[in-house]
C-alpha positions in Angstrom: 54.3 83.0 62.7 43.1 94.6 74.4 41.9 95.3 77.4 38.4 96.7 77.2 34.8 95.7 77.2 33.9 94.7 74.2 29.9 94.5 72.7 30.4 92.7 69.4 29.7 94.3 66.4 27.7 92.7 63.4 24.0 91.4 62.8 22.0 91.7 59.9 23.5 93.9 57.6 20.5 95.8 55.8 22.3 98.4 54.0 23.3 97.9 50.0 26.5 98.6 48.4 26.7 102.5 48.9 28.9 103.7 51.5 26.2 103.6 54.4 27.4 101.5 57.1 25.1 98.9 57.7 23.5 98.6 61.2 23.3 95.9 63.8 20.1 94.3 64.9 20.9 91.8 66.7 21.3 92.0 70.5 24.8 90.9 72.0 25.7 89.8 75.4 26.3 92.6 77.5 29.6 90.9 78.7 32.9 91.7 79.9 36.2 90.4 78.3 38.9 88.7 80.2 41.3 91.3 81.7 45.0 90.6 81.5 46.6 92.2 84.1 49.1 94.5 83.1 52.8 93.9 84.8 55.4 96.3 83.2 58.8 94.5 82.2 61.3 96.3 80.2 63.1 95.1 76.8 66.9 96.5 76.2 68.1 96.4 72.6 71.9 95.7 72.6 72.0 99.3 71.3 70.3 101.2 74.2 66.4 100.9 72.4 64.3 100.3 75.8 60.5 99.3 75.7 57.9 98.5 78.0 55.8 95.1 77.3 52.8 95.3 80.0 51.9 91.5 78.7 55.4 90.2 78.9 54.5 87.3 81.8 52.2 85.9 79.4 54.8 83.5 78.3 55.0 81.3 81.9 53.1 78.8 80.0 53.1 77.2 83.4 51.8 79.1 85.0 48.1 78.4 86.4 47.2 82.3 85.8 48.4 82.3 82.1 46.3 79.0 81.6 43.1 80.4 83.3 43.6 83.6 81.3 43.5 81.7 78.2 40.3 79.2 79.0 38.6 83.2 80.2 39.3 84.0 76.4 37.8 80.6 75.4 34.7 80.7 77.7 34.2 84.7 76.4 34.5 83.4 72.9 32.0 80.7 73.6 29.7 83.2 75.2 29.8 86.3 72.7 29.2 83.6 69.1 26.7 81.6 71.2 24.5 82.8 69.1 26.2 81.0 65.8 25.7 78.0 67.4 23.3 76.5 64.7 24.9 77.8 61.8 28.1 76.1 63.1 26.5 73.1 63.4 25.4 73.5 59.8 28.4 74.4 58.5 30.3 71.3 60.4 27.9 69.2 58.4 27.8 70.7 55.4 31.5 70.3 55.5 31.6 67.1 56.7 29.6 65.9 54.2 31.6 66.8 51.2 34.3 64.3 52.3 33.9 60.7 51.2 35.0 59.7 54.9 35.7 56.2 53.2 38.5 56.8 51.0 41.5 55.9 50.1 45.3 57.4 48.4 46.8 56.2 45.1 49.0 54.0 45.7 52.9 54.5 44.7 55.1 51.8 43.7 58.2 51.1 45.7 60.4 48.0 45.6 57.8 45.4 44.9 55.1 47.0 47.4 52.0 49.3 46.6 51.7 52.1 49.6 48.8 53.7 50.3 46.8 55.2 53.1 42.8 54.7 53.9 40.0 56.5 56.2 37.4 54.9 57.8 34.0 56.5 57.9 33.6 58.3 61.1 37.1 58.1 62.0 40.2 60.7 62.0 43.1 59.9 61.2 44.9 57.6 58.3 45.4 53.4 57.8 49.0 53.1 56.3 49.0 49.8 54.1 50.4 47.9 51.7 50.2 45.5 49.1 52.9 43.4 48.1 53.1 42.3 43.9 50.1 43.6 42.6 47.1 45.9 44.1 45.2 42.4 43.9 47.3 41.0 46.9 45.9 40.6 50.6 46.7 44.0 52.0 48.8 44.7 55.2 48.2 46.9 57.6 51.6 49.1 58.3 50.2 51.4 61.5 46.3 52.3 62.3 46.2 55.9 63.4 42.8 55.4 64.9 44.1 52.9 67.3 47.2 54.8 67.8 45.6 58.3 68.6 42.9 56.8 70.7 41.8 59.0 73.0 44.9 61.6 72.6 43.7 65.4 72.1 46.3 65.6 69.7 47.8 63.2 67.4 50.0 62.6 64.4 51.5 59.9 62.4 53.6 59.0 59.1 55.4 56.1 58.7 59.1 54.8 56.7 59.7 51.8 54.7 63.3 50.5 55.4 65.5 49.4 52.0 64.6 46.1 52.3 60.7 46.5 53.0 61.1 44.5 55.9 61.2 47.2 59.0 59.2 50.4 59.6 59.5 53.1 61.6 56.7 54.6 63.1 56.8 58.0 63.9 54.2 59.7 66.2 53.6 63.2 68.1 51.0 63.5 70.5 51.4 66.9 71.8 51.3 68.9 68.5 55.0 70.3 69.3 56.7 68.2 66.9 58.4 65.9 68.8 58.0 62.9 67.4 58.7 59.2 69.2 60.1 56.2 66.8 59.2 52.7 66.8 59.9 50.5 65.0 57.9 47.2 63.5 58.6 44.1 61.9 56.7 43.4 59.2 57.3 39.5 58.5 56.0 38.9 61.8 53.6 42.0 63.0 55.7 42.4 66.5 56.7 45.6 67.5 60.3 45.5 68.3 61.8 47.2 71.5 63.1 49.8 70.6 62.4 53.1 70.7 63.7 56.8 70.1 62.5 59.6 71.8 62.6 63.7 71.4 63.4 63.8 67.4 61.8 65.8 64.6 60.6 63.2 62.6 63.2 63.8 60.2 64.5 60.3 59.4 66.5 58.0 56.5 67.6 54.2 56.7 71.2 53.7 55.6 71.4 50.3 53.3 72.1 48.0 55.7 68.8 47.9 56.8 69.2 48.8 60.3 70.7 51.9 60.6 68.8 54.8 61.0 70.3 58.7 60.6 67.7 61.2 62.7 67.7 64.4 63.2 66.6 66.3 66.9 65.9 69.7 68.0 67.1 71.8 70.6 64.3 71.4 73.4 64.4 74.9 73.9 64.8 76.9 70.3 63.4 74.2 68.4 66.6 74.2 66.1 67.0 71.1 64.7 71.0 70.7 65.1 72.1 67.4 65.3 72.1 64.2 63.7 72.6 61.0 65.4 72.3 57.4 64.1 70.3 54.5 65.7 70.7 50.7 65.2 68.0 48.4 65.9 68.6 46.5 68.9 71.6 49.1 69.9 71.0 51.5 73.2 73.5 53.8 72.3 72.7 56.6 69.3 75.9 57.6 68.4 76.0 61.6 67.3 77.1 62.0 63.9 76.9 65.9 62.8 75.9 68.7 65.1 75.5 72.2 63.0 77.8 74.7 65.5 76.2 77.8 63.3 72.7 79.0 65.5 71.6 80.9 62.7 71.6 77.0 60.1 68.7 74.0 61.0 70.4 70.9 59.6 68.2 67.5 58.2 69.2 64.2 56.4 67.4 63.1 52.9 68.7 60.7 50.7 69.7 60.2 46.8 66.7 59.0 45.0 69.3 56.7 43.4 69.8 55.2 47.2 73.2 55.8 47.3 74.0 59.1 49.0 72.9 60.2 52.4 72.6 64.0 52.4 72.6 66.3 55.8 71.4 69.9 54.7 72.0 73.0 56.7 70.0 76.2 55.8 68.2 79.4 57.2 66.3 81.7 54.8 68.7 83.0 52.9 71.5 80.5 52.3 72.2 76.4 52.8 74.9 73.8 52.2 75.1 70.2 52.3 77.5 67.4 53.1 77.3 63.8 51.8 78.3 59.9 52.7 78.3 56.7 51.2 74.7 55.1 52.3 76.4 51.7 52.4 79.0 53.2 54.4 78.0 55.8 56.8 81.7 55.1 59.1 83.3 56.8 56.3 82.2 60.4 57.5 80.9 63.4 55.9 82.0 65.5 52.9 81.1 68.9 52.6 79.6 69.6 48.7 80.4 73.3 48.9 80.6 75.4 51.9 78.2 78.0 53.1 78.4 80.9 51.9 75.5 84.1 52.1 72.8 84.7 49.9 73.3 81.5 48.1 71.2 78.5 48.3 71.6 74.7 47.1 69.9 71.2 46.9 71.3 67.9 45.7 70.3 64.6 44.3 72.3 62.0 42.9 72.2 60.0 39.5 75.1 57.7 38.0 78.5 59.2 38.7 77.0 63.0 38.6 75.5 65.0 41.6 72.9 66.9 40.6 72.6 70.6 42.0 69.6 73.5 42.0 71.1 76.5 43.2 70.4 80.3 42.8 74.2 81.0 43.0 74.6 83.2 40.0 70.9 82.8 39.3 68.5 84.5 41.9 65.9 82.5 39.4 67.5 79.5 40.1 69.6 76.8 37.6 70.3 73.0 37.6 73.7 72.3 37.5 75.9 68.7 37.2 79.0 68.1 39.0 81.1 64.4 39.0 80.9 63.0 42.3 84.5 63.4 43.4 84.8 66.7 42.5 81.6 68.5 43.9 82.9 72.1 44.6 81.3 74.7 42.8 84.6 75.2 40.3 83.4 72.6 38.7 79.7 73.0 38.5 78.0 72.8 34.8 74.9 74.3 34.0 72.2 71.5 32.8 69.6 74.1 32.6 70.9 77.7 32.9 69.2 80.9 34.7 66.6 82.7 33.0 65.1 86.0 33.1 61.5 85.6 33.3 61.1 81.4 34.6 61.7 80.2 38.1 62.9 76.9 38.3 61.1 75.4 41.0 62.2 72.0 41.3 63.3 68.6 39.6 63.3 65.0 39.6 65.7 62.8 37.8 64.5 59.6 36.1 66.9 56.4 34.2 65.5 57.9 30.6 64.1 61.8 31.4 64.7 64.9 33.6 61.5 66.4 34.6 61.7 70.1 36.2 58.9 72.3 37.9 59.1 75.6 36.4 57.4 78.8 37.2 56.3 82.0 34.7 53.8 84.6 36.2 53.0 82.6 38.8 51.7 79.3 37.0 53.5 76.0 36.8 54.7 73.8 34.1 56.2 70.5 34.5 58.9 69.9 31.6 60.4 67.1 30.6 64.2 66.5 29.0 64.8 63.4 27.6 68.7 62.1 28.5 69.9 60.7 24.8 69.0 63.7 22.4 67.8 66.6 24.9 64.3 66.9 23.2 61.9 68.5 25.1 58.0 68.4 25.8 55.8 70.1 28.4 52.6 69.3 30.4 49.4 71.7 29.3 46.7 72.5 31.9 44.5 74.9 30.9 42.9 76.8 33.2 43.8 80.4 33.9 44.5 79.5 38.2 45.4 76.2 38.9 48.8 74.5 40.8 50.3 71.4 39.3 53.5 69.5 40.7 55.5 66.3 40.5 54.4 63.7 42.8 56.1 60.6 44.8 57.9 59.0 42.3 60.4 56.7 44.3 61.8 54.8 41.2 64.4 56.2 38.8 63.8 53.4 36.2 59.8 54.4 35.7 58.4 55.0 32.3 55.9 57.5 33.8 55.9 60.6 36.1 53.4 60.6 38.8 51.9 64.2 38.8 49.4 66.2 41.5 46.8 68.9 39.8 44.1 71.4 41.1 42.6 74.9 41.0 40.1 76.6 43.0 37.7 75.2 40.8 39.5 71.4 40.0 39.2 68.9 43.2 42.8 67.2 43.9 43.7 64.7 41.0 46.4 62.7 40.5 48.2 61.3 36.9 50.7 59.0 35.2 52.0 60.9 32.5 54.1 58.2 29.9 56.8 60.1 29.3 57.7 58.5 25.6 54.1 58.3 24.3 53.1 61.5 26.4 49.7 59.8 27.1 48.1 61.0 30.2 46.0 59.0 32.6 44.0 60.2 35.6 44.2 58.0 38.2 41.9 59.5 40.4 40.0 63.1 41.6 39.1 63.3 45.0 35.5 63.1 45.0 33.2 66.0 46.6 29.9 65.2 48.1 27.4 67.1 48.7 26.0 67.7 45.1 29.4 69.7 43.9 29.5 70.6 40.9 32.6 72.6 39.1 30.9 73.8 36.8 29.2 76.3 39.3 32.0 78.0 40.0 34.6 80.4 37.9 38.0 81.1 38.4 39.9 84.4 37.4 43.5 85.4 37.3 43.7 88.9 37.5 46.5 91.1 37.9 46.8 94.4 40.6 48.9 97.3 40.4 51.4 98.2 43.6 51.6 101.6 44.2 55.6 101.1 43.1 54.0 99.7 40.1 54.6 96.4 40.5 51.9 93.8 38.9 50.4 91.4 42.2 48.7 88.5 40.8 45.1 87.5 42.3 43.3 84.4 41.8 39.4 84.7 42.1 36.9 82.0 42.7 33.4 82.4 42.9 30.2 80.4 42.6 28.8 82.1 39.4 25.0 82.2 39.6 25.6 84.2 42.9 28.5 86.6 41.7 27.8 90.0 40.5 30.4 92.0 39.5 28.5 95.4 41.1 30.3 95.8 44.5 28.0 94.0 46.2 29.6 90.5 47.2 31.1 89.8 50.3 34.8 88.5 49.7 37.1 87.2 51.9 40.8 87.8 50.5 44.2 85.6 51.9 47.6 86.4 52.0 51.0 85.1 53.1 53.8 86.6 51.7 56.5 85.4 53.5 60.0 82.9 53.5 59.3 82.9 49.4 56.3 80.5 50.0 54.0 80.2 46.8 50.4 80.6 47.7 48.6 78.3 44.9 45.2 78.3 43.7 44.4 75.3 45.2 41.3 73.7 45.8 39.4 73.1 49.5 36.1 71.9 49.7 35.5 73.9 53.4 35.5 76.6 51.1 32.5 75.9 48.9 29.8 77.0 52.1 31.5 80.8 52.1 30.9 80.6 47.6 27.8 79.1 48.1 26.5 82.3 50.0 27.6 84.3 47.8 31.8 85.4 49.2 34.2 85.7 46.4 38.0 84.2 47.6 40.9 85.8 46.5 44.0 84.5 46.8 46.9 87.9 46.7 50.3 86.4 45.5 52.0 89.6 47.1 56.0 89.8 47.6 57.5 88.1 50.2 56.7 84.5 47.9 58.1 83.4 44.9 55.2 83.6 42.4 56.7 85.7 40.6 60.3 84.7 40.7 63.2 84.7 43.1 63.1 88.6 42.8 59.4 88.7 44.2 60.7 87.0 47.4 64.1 89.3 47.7 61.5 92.5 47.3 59.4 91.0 50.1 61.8 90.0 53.0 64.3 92.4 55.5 64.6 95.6 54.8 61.5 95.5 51.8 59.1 93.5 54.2 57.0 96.3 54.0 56.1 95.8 50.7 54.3 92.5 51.5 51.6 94.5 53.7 51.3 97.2 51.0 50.9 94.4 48.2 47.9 93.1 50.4 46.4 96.3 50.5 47.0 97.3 47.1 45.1 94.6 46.1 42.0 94.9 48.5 41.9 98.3 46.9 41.5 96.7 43.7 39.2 94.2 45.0 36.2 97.0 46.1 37.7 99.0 43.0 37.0 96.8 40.3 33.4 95.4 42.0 34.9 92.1 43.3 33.9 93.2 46.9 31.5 95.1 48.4 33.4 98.2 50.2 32.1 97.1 53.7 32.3 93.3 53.5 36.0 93.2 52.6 37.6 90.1 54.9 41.1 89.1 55.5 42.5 85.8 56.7 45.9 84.6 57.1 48.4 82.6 59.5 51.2 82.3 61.0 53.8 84.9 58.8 50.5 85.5 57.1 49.3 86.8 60.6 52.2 88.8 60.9 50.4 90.4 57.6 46.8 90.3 58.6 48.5 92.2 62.3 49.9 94.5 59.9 47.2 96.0 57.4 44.6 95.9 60.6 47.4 99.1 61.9 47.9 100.6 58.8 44.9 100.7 57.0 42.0 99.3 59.7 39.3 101.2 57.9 39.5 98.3 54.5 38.0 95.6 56.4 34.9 94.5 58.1 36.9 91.5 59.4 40.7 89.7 59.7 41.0 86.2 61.1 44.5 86.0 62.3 45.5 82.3 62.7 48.6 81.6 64.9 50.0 84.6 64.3 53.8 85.6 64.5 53.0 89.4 65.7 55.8 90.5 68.2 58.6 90.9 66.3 60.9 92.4 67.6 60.7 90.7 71.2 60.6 87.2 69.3 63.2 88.2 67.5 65.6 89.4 70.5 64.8 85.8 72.3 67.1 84.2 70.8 66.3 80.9 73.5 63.0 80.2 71.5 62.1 79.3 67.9 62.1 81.5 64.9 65.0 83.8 66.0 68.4 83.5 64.9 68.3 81.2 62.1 65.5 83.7 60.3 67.6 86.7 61.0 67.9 87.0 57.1 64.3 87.1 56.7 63.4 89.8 59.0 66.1 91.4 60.4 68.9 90.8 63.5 67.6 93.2 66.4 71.2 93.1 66.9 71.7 95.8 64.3 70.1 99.3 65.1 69.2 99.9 61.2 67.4 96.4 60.7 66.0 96.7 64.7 64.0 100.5 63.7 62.5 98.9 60.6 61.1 95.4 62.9 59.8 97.9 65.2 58.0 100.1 62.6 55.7 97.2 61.3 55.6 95.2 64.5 51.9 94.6 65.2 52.3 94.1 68.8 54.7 97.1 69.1 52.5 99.7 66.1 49.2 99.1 68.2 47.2 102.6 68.5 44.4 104.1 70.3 42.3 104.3 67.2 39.3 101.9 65.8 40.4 98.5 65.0 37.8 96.0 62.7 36.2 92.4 64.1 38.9 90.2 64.7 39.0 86.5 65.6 42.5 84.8 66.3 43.4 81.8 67.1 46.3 79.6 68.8 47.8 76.7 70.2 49.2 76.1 73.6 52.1 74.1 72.1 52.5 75.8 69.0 56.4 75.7 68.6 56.7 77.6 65.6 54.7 81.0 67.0 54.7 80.7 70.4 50.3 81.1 71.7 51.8 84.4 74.3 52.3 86.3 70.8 48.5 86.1 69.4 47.6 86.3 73.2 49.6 89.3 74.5 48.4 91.2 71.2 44.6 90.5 71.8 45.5 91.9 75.3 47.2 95.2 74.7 44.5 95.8 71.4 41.6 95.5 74.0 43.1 98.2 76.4 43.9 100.6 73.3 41.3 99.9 71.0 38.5 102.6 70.6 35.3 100.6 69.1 33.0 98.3 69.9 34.3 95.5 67.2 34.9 91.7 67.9 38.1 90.8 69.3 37.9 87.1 70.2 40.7 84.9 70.8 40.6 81.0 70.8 43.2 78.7 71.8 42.9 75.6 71.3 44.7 74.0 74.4 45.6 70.5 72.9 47.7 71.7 69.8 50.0 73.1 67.9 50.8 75.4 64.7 48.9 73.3 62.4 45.2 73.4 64.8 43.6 70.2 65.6 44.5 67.0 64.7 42.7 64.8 62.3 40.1 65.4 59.6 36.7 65.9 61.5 38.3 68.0 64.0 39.8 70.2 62.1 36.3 70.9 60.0 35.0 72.2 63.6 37.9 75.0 63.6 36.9 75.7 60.1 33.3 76.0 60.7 34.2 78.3 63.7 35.8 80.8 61.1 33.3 80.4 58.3 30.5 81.2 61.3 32.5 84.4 62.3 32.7 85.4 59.0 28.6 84.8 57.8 27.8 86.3 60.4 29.4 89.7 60.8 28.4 89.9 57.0 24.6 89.4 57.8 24.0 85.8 57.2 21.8 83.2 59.8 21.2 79.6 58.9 20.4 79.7 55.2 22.0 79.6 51.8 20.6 82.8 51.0 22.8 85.7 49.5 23.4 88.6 51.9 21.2 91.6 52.4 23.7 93.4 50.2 22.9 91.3 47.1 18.8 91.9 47.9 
């Protein structure tokens, strides 16, 4: 989270599954790549470590030379995958035409009003409404993103109720940075009221008085979010409430599901603590729950006179614990559910009659519930062999039923009630795929890959099974992440049914650096074992080709952001694997990023990849660095992308990478970068404009493996 001319390589691929490399017939323009000058600047480690970083004055994002350098990139893009231009189109519509673009959520119950967001055909971005009683009543329109966003290049939007239904803020960014601008509206009347808040993350809760609002901002610099300061409607002044002194801690406000607690959180990757007021009496001031302390992690929620705590202190699995209210210090802690061995506790969500828990064996999830008077116990089934499964908004504590989210690779989104007395479970809807989709086309597989420590990496497989043959002859395009103990699900995406319905397998690697497989996975993945992430990966592309998944020389890789980080990493260490690696946003200059401590991701993830600080730590960064482990040796196709306001990985890390590849690089591969010069870390903004980033990738991908404009399989599979 590169400086050479470059003929593409790819065309029909005519060879079959043997080792013959397959040849390139199609005819590439004979054109020159950008040129980033090279301007040597040198990097001092606080322990003497000097470097030279010829791209370093590709940061001055203001600078006129930096932007025309990055629209050179986009124009050479544009001119080297002209020739996709068709079979971009077509995927754009094929894509396109799977979503129902009139649709609408399921809406949750809160207070006496039904929320819910709608699309309208041909439109981007989300209607947030309501309906007060009964989903039969006249509905109200909260904030219409289409009207909103008009004519912004970026925009984004999410809206929240106040206690008494009666106010909401409006929360919008329109630069992709995540700085997001409140308003507020009154809903009795439809007027906008005057005032408005600037520069904050979104991060927001109302106090109970109905006016009060507790918001948390950022550092306009590091992107830290530090401080928390309180606004009342019709009040100038925002009073500061908390600033977190500790640059290594963000800090947020959430509140009790019960309503009555305000909590601000302060964490970083490997630790957090919290501190707590009275929501009906936020003059009273903070209390700290337990104080910070390293390597151990808590959250909290609140339910009669108990707090209710899920920590890894003691339990690098994780454990629920109970604690009275005016006594919260970890003395008095008291396990509900205890640590175990070989089940991750993911999550929980406390109702009047049950406690419901996410829980986590082998990387699949089961929701559980407790039942409060005699302890009794009864779980959710799913039954499929890949899928993800999670507990959903459920804003009441006195509901009968828990509100539950389900899908595989295979299963479009769906959403239940489950009755948690009668265990009777209804599906309230599936989102529905156009396009003539039809699950049972496609097969899922979990399968399991050995590391070369011997450690067991779970893979989930999807493929469209009339065009899969298990012969080594499939093209496969295999993700990764890996990274801040993230679990990469087997979820479903309906951009992904053009790559199966030519005939790619996706794999999904649940490598170490994630929790799949437990706290342990993610301890064995970070720091000083962040290595084993990249091996994981590679392990398992290994596997892939080994066991007739993919074909040797259509192996792809794609991942973002830390999962660039990866897809930087196995392109150095083992280049040879893959015909192509789409890096998206991708955090590949370690060591520099990680020295800066003015700009985001720096000291607050020190305990995720290392403090540069410390000679030991600052050696093993620089070893895996992408940026810093570039060689003169062949490199495969690679397309990555950016955005001009990312502010998680800054655009001059992808774009000073491309740079120094293209002057070291000794093929004649793709190396294409795109920024997209109106965004941020998450790409374009809305639905339909996102699909056109998609199809870009898809396009890159078809057609270095030999595709045109057809459904056909590959030339491999003839």
């Amino acid at each position: 989270m590169k400086l050479r001319t470059v003929l593409l390589f790819a065309g029909l691929i005519l060879a079959t599954s043997c080792s013959k490399k397959p040849e390139s017939t199609t005819s590439w323009p004979d054109v020159q790549p950008p040129v980033a000058a090279k301007k040597p600047y040198e990097i001092v480690a606080k322990h003497g470590h000097k470097r030279i970083d010829n791209y370093y004055w590709l940061k001055e994002r203001e600078d006129t030379t930096v932007i025309n350098y990055l629209k050179a990139e986009n124009r050479y893009l544009d001119t080297m995958t002209s020739h996709t231009k068709d079979l971009r189109e077509k995927l754009y519509q094929e894509m396109k035409g799977r979503i129902k673009e009139k649709d609408e959520s399921v809406p949750y119950k809160d207070g006496d009003y039904y929320y819910y967001t709608r699309y309208e055909a041909g439109y981007d971005y989300p209607i947030y409404c309501r309906k007060k009683g009964s989903l039969e009543s006249p509905e109200e329109v909260i904030a219409n993103g289409n009207e909103l966003g008009k004519n912004q290049g970026y925009f984004n939007l999410f809206v929240v109720n106040s206690p008494q239904h009666n106010i909401m803020a409006i929360c919008t960014d329109t630069v992709g940075r995540r700085f997001y601008t409140m308003r507020f509206k009154d809903m009795t009347t439809g007027a906008m009221l005057p005032d408005k808040v600037g520069g904050t993350t979104g991060n927001l809760v109302w106090a109970n008085d109905n006016k009060t609002i507790l918001f948390s901002k950022q550092d306009p610099a590091t992107l830290r979010s530090y401080q928390i300061y309180r606004h009342t409607l019709g009040v100038k002044n925002n009073p500061l409430m908390y600033e977190e002194k500790d640059q290594t801690l963000s800090c947020y406000v959430s509140k009790s599901k019960s309503k009555k607690y305000i909590f601000v959180s302060s964490g970083r990757t490997d630790a957090s603590y919290a501190r707590f007021i009275d929501a009906d009496n936020i003059q009273a001031g903070f209390t700290v729950m337990e104080p910070l302390q390293d390597e151990v992690e808590y959250s909290v929620d609140h339910a009669g006179d108990k707090f209710y705590i899920l920590t890894n202190l003691q339990a690098v699995n994780y454990r629920l614990v109970e604690v009275p209210v005016n006594k919260p210090g970890k003395e008095n802690w008291k396990d509900v559910i205890p640590h175990r061995e070989n089940v991750f506790l993911r999550g929980f969500e406390l109702f009047k009659s049950h406690l419901a828990t996410e829980e986590e064996s082998e990387g699949l999830t089961k929701i559980r519930l407790i039942k409060w008077s005699d302890r009794s116990e009864h779980s959710i089934d799913f039954g499929e062999p890949a899928y993800v499964a999670g507990i959903d908004v459920n804003p009441e504590y006195d509901a009968p039923n828990i509100r539950f989210s389900y899908q595989s690779m295979t299963t479009p989104p769906s959403t239940y009630d489950f009755n948690m007395v009668s265990h009777e479970k209804t599906l309230l809807k599936q989102r529905e795929v156009l396009g003539g989709f039809d699950a049972n086309n496609y097969l899922t597989e979990r399968v399991m890959a050995t590391a070369r420590d011997g450690a067991k990496v779970p893979i989930s497989i999807v493929y469209r099974k009339d065009k899969f043959r298990k012969d080594g002859t499939n093209p496969c395009l295999q993700y990764g992440y890996g990274s801040y103990g993230a679990t990469m699900y087997a979820t479903f995406n309906s951009n992904r049914i053009s790559l199966l319905d030519r005939g790619f397998v996706y794999a999904i690697s649940h490598i170490r650096g994630g929790q799949e497989m437990g706290g342990q996975w993610y301890e064995q993945g970070k720091m000083m074992h962040k290595k084993n992430t990249f091996t994981d990966f590679i392990d398992c592309s290994e596997f892939l080709v080994k066991n007739k998944y993919a074909a040797k020389d259509l192996l792809f890789a794609y991942g973002g952001s830390a999962g660039g980080l990866l897809m930087g990493a196995i392109t150095n260490m083992r280049p040879d694997l893959y015909k192509g690696v789409i890096a998206a946003v991708p955090f590949v200059d370690v060591i520099t990023t990680m020295m800066d401590e003015s700009i985001p991701l720096t000291t607050f993830e020190w305990r995720e990849w290392g403090n540069p600080n410390i000679q030991e730590q600052y050696e093993y960064m620089l070893s895996y660095s992408p940026y810093d482990q570039v060689e003169k040796k062949n490199y495969p196709n690679l397309l990555v992308t950016t955005g001009l306001h990312d502010s998680q990985v800054q655009y001059w890390e992808p774009a000073k990478w491309v740079a120094k590849l293209r002057d070291m690089k000794t093929d004649n591969n793709a190396l294409l970068l795109y920024t997209n010069m109106e965004a941020g870390h998450g790409g374009a903004s809305g639905r339909l404009r996102s699909i056109r980033e998609e199809a870009m990738r898809q396009a890159f991908l078809l057609d270095l493996a030999g595709f045109k404009d057809s459904k056909e399989l590959s030339p491999y599979n003839k």
